[in-house]
Backbone as JSON, one array per atom type, in Angstrom:
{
  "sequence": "XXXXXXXXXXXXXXXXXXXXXXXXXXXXXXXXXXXXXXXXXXXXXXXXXXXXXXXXXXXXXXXXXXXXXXXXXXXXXXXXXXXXXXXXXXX",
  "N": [[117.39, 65.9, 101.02], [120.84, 65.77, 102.0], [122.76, 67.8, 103.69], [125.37, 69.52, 103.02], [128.18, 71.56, 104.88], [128.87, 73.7, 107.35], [127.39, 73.83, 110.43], [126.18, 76.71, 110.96], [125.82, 77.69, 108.42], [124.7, 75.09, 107.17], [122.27, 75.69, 109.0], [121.24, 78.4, 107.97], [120.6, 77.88, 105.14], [118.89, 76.08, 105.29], [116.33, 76.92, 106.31], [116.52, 78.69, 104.07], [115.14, 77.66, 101.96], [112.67, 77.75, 103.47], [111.61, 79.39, 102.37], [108.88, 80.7, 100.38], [108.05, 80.58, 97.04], [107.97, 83.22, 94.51], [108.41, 84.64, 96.97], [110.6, 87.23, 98.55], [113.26, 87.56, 100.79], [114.91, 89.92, 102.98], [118.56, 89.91, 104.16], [118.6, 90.78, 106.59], [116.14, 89.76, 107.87], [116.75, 87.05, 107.18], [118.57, 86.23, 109.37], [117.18, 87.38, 111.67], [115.4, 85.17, 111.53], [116.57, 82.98, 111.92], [117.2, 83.09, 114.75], [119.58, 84.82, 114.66], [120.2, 87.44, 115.36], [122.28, 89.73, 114.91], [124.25, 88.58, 113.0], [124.36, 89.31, 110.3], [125.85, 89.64, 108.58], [127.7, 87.56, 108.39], [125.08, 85.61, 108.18], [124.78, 86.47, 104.82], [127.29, 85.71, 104.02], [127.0, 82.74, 104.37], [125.14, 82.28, 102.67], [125.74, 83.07, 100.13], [127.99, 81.18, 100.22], [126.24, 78.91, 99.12], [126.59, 75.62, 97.6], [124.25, 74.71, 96.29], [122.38, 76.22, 94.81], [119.87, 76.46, 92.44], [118.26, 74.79, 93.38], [117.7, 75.44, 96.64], [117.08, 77.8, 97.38], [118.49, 80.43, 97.24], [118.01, 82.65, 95.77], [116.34, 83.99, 96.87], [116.73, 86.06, 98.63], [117.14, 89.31, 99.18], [118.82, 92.54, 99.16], [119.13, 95.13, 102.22], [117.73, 97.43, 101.39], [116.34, 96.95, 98.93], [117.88, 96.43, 96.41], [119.4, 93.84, 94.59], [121.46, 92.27, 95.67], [124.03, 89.38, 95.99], [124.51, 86.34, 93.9], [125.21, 83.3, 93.82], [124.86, 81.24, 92.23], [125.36, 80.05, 89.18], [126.07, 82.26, 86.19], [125.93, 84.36, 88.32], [124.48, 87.79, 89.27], [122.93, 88.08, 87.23], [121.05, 85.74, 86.1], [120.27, 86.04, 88.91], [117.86, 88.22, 88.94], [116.69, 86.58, 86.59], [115.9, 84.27, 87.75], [113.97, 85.46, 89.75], [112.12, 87.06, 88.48], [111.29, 84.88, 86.71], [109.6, 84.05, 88.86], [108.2, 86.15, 89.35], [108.68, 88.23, 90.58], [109.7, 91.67, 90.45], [112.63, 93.4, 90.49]],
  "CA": [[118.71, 66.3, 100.56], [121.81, 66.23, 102.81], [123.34, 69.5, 103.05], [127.3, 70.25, 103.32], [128.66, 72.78, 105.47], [129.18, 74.3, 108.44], [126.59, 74.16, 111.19], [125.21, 77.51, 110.74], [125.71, 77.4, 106.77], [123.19, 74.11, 106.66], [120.67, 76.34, 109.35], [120.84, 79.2, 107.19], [119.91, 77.11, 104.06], [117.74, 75.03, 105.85], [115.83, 78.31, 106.25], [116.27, 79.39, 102.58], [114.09, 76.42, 101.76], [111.16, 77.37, 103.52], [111.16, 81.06, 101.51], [107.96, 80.53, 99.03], [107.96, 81.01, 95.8], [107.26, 84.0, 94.81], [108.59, 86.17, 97.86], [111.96, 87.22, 99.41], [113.2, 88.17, 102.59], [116.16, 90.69, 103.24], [119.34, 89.18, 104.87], [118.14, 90.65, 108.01], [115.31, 89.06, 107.93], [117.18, 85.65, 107.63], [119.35, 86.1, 110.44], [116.53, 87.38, 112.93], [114.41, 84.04, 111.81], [117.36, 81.53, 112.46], [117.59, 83.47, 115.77], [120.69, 85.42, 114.86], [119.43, 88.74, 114.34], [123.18, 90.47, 114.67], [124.81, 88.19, 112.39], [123.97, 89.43, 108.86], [127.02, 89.27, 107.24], [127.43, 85.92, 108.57], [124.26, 85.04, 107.15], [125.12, 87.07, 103.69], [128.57, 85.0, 103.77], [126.69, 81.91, 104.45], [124.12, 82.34, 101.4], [127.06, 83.53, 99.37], [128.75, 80.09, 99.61], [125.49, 77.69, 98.92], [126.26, 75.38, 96.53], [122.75, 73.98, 96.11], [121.53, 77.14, 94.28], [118.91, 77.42, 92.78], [117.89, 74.09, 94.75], [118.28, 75.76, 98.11], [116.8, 78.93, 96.71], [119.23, 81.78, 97.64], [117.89, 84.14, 94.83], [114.72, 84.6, 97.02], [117.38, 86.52, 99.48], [117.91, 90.53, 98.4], [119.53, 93.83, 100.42], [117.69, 95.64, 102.8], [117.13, 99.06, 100.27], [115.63, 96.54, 97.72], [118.51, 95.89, 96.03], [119.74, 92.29, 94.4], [122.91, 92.11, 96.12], [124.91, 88.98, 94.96], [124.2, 85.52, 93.76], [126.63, 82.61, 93.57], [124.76, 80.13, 91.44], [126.04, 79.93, 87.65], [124.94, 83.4, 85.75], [125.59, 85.81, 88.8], [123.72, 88.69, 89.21], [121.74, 88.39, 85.68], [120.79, 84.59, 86.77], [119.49, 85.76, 90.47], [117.35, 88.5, 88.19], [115.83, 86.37, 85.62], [114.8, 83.72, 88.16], [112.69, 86.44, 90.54], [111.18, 87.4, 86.82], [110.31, 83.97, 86.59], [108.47, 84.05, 89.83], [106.93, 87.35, 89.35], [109.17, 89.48, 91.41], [109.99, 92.55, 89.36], [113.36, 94.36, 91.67]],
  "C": [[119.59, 66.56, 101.78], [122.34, 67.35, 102.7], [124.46, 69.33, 103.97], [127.39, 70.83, 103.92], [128.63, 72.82, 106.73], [127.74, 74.43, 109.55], [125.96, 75.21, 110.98], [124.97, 77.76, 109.14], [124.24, 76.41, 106.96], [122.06, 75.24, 108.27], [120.35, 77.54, 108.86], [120.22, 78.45, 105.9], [118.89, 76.39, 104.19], [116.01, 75.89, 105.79], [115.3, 79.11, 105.14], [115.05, 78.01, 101.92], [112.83, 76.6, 102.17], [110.75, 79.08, 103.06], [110.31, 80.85, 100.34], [108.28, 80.87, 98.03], [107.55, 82.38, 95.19], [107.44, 85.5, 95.66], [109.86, 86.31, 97.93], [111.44, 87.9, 100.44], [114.5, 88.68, 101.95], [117.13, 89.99, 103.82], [118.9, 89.41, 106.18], [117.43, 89.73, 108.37], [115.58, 87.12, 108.29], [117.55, 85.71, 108.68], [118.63, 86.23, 111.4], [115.52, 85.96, 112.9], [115.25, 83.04, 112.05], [117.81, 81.72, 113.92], [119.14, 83.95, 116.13], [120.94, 86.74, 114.48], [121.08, 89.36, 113.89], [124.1, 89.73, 113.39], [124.27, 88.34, 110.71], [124.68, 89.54, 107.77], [127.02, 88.28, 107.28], [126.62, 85.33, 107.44], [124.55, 85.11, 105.32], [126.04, 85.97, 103.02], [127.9, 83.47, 103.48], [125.88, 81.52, 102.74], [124.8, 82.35, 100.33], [127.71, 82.04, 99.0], [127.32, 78.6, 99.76], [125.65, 77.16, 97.56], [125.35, 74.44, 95.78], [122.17, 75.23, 95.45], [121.24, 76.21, 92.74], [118.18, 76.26, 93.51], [117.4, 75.02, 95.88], [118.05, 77.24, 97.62], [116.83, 80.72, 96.91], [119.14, 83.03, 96.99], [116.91, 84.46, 95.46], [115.61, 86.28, 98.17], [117.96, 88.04, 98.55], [118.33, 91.86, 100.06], [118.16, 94.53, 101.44], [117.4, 97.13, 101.61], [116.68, 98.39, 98.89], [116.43, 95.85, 96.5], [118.84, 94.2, 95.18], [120.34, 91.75, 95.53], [123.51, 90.45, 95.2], [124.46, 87.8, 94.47], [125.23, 84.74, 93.43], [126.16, 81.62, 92.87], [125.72, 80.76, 89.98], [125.3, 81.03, 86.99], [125.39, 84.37, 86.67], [124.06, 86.34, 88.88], [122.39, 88.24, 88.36], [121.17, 87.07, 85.91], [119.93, 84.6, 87.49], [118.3, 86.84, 89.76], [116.02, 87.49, 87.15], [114.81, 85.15, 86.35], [113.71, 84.24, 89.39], [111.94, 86.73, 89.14], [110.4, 86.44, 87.39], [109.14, 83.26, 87.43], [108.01, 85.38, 90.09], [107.18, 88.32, 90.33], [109.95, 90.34, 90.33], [110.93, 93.51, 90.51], [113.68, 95.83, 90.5]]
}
């Protein structure tokens, strides 16, 4: 799959792709594995405008205090929710 965007947009997504099934990571977490630890809004912003969800699987991505935070596929919130359910993450 080609991916759209902005240089660090496609290496943040590029990134969200290799998040298993199953787990998340925190935004921190993204930003210190694409080697941008300070940039976590960035990243946030970046994740925020993927529009390959749930492709490109930006619901694996939640806050650091456990949180959801936001989801931009179709659905929102209740969307990024029902598909951690469906992989057996209970937030």
């Amino acid at each position: 799959m080609k991916l759209n965007g902005t240089k660090f947009q496609v290496k943040v997504w590029a990134y969200l792709r290799k998040i298993p099934c199953g787990s998340v990571k925190t935004y921190s977490q993204v930003a210190k594995a694409i080697g941008k630890p300070l940039a976590v809004r960035a990243v946030a912003n970046a994740i925020g405008k993927n529009p390959y969800a749930p492709k490109i699987p930006c619901h694996r991505v939640v806050r650091s205090d456990g949180s959801l935070g936001g989801y931009s596929g179709k659905g929102g919130v209740k969307t990024k929710r029902l598909l951690l359910k469906k992989e057996g993450i209970m937030l």
